[in-house]
Backbone as CSV, one residue per row, in Angstrom:
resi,resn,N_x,N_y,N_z,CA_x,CA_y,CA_z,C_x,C_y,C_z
1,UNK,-36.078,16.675,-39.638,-36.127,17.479,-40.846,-36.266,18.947,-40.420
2,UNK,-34.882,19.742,-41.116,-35.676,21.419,-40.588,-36.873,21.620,-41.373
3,UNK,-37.322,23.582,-40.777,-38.487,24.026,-40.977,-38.291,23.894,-42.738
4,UNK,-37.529,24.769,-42.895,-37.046,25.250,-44.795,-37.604,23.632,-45.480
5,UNK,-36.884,22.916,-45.104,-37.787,21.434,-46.002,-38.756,20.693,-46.006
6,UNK,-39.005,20.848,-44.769,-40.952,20.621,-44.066,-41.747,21.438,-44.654
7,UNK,-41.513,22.726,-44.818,-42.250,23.956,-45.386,-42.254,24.001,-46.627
8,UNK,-40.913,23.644,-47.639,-41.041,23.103,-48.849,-41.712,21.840,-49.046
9,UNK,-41.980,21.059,-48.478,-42.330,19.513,-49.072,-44.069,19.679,-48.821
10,UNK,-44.594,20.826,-47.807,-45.469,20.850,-47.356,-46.635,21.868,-48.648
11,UNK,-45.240,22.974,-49.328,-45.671,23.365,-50.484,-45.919,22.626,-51.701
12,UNK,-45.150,21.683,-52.025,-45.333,20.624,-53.043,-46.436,19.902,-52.871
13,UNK,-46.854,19.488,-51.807,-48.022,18.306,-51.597,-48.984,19.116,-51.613
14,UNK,-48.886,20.389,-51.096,-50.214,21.589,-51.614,-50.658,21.626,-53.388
15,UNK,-49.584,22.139,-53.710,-49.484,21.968,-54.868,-50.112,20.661,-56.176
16,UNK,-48.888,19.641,-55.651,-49.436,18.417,-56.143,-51.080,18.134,-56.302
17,UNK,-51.384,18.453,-54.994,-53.060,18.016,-54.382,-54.051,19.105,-55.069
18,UNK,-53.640,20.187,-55.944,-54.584,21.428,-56.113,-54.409,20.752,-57.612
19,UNK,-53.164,20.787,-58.517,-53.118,19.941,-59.707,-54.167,18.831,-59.962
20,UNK,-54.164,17.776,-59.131,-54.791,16.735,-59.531,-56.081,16.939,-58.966
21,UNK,-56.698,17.644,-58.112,-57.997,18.078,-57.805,-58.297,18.908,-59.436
22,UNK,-57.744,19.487,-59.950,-58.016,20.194,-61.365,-58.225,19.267,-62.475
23,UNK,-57.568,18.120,-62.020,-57.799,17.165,-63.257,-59.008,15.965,-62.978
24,UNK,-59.586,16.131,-62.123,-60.780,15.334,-61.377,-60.181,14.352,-60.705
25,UNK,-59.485,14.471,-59.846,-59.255,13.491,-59.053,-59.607,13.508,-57.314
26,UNK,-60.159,12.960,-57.084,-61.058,13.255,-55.193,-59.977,12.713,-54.627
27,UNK,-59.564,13.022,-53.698,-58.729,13.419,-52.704,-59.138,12.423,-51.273
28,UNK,-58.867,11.386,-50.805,-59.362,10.621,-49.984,-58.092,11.031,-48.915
29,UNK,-56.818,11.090,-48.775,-55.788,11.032,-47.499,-54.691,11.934,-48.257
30,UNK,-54.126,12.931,-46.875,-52.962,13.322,-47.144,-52.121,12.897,-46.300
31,UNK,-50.790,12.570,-46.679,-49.901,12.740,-45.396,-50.163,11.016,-44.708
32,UNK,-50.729,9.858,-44.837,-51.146,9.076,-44.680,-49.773,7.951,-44.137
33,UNK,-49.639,8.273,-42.506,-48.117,7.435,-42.029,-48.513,6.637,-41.424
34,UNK,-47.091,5.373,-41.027,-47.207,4.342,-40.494,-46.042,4.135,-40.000
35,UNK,-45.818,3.194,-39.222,-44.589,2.903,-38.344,-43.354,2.876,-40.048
36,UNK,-43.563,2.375,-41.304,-43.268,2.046,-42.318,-43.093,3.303,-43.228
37,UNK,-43.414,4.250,-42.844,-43.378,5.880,-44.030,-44.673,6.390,-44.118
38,UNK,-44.391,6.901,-45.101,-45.709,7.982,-45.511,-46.121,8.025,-47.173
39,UNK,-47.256,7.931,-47.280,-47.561,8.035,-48.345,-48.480,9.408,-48.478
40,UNK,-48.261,10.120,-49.410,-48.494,11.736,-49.597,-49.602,11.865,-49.834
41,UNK,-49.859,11.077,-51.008,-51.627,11.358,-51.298,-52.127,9.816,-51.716
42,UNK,-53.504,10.354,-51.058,-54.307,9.181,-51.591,-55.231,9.834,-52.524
43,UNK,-55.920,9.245,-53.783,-56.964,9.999,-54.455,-57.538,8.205,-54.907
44,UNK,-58.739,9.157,-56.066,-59.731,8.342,-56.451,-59.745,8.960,-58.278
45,UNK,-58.989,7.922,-58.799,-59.289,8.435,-60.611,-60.280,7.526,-61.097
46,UNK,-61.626,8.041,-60.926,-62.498,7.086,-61.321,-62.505,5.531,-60.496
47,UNK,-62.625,5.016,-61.102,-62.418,3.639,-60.436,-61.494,3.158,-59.644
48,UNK,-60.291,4.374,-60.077,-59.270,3.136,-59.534,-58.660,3.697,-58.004
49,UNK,-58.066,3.620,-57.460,-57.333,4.363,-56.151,-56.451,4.244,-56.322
50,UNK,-55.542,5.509,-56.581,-54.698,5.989,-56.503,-53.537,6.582,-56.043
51,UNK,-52.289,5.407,-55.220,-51.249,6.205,-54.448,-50.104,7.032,-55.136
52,UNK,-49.952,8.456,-54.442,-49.466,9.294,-55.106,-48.160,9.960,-54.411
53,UNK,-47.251,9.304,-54.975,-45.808,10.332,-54.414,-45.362,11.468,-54.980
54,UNK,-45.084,12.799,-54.314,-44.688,13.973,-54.862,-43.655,14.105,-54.125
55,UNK,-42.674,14.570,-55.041,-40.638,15.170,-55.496,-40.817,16.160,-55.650
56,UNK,-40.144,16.958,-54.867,-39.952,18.484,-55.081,-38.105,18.379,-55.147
57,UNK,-38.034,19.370,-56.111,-36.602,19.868,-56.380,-36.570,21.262,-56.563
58,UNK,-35.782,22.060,-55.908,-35.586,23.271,-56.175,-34.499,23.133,-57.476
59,UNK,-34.033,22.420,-58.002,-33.043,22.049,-58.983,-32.831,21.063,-59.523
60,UNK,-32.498,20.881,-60.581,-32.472,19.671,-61.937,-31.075,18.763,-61.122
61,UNK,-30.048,19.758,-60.404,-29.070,18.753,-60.170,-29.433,17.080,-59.635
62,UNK,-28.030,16.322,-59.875,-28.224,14.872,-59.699,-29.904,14.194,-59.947
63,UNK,-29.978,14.902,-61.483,-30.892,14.104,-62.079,-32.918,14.833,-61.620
64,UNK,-32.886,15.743,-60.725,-34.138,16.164,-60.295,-34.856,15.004,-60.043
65,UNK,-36.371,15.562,-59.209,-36.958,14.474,-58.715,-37.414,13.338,-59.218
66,UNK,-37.078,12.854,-60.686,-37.479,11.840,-61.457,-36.800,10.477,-60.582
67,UNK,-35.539,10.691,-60.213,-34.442,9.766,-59.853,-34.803,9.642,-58.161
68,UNK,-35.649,10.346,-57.454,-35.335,9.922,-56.168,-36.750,8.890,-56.024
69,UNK,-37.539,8.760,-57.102,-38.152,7.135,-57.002,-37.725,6.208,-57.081
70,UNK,-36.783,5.324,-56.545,-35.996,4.273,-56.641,-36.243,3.500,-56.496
71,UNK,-36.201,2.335,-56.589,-36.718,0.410,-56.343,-36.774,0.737,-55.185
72,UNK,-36.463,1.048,-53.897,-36.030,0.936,-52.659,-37.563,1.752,-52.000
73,UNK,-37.566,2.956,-52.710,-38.701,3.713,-52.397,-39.888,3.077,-52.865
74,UNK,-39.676,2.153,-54.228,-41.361,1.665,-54.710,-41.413,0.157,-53.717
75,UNK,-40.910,-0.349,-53.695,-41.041,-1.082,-52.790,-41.540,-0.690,-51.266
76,UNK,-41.339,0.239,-50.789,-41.792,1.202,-49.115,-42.555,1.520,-49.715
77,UNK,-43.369,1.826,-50.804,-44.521,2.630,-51.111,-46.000,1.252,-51.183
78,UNK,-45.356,0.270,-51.761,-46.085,-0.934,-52.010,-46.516,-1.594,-50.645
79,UNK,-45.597,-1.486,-49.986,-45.709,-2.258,-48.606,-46.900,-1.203,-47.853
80,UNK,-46.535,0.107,-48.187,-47.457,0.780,-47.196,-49.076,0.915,-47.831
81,UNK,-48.974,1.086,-49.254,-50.106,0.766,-49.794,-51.101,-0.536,-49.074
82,UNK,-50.446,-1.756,-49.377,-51.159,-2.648,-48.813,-51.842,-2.480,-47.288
83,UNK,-50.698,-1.734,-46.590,-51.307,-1.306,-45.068,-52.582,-0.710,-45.619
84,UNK,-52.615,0.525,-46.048,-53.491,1.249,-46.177,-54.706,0.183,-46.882
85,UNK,-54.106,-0.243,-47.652,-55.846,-1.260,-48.047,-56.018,-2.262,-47.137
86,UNK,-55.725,-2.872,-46.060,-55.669,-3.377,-44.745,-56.528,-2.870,-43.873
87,UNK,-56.173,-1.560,-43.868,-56.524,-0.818,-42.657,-58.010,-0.352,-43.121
88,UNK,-58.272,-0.116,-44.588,-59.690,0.765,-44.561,-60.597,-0.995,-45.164
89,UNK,-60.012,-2.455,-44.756,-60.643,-3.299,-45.444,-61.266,-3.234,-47.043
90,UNK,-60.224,-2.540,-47.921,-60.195,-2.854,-48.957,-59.813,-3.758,-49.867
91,UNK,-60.476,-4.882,-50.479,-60.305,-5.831,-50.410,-59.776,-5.696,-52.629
92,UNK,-58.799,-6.004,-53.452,-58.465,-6.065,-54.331,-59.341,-5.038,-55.363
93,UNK,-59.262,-3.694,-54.710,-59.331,-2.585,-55.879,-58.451,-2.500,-56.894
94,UNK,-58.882,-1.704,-57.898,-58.154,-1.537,-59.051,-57.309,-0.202,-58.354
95,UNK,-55.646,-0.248,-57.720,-55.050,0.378,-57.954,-53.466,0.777,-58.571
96,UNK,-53.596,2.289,-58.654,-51.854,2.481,-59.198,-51.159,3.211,-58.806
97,UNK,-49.887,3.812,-59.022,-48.929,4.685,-58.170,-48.480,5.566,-59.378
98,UNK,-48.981,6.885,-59.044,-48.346,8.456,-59.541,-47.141,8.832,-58.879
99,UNK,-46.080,9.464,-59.743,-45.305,9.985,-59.215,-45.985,12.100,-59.432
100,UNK,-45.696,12.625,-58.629,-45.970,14.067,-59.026,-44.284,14.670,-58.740
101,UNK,-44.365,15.189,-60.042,-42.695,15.863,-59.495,-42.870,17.265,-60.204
102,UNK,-42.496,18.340,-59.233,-42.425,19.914,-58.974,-41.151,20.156,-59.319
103,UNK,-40.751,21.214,-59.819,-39.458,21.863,-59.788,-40.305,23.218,-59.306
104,UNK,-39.185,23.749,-58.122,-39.357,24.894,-57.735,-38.618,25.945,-58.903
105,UNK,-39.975,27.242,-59.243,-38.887,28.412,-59.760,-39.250,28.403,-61.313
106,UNK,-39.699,27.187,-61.497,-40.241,27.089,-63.148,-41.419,27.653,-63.590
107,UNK,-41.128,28.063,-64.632,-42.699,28.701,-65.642,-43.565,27.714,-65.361
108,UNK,-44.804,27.899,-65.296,-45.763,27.084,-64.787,-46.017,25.937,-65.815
109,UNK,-45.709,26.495,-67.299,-45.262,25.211,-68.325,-45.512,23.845,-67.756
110,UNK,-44.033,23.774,-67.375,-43.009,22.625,-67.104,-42.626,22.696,-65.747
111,UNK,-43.578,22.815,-64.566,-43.142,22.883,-63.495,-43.824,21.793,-62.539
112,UNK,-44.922,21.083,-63.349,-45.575,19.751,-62.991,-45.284,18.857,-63.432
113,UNK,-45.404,17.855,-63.599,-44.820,16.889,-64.446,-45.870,15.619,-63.779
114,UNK,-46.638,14.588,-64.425,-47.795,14.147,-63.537,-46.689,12.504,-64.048
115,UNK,-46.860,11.579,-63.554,-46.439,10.191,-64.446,-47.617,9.355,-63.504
116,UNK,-48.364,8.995,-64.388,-49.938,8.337,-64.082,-49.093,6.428,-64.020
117,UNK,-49.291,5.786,-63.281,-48.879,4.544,-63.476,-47.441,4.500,-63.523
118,UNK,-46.571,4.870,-62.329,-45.191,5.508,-62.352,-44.535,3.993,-62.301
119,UNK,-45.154,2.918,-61.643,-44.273,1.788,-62.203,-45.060,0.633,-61.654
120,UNK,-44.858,-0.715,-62.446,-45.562,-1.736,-62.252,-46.039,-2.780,-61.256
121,UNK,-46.480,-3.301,-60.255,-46.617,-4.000,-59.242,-47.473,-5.147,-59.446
122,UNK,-47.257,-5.768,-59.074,-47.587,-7.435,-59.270,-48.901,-7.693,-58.091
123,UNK,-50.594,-7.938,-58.610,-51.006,-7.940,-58.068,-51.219,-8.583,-56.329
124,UNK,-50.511,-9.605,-56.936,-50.141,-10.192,-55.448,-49.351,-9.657,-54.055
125,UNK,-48.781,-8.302,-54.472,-48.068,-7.432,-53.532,-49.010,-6.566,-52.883
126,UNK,-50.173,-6.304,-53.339,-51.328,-5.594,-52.674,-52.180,-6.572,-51.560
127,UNK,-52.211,-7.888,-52.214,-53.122,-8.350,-51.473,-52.814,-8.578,-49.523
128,UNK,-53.869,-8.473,-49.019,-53.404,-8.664,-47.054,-54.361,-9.473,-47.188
């Protein structure tokens, strides 16, 4: 990956992570990899634990970052989740998956966009 998109993606997850610290959410892992990907943020909404993917788009084209969560990606996100509750012996917490999606360049309006519970998983896909 060049610098220009490392340095952008590195601004978004700044970003993302200062947002949801504003909305009370504690912050347990950033950046959190495995032979399997990366998962961006980890937090804590109250009870539940929270894995969190952030989309940055400098532009709405081919749909903006709503569309680059795909079955393909929630599935790599699920698999690595479970690592992660593996690895810290977490044994069937209550958790869910945020998408955070940024558009670069926007009024601060409409330039977050949070989707709390971005899509459904079958408890049995968490369990190790």
């Amino acid at each position: 990956m060049n610098d220009r998109r490392r340095s952008f993606g590195q601004w978004a997850e700044s970003e993302a992570e200062q947002y949801l610290r504003q909305k009370g959410y504690r912050i347990l892992a950033r950046n959190v990899r495995s032979s399997g990907g990366e998962i961006d943020l980890v937090a804590q909404d109250g009870p539940v634990l929270v894995f969190i993917e952030v989309k940055a788009r400098r532009t709405s084209v081919f749909g903006g970052a709503a569309y680059a969560v795909h079955e393909r990606k929630q599935t790599r996100l699920v698999r690595l989740a479970a690592q992660y509750l593996a690895q810290h012996r977490l044994r069937q917490p209550a958790c869910r998956f945020d998408v955070v999606l940024l558009r670069d360049g926007e009024h601060e309006d409409g330039r977050i966009q949070h989707i709390e519970n971005a899509f459904e998983v079958p408890g049995e896909d968490l369990r190790w």
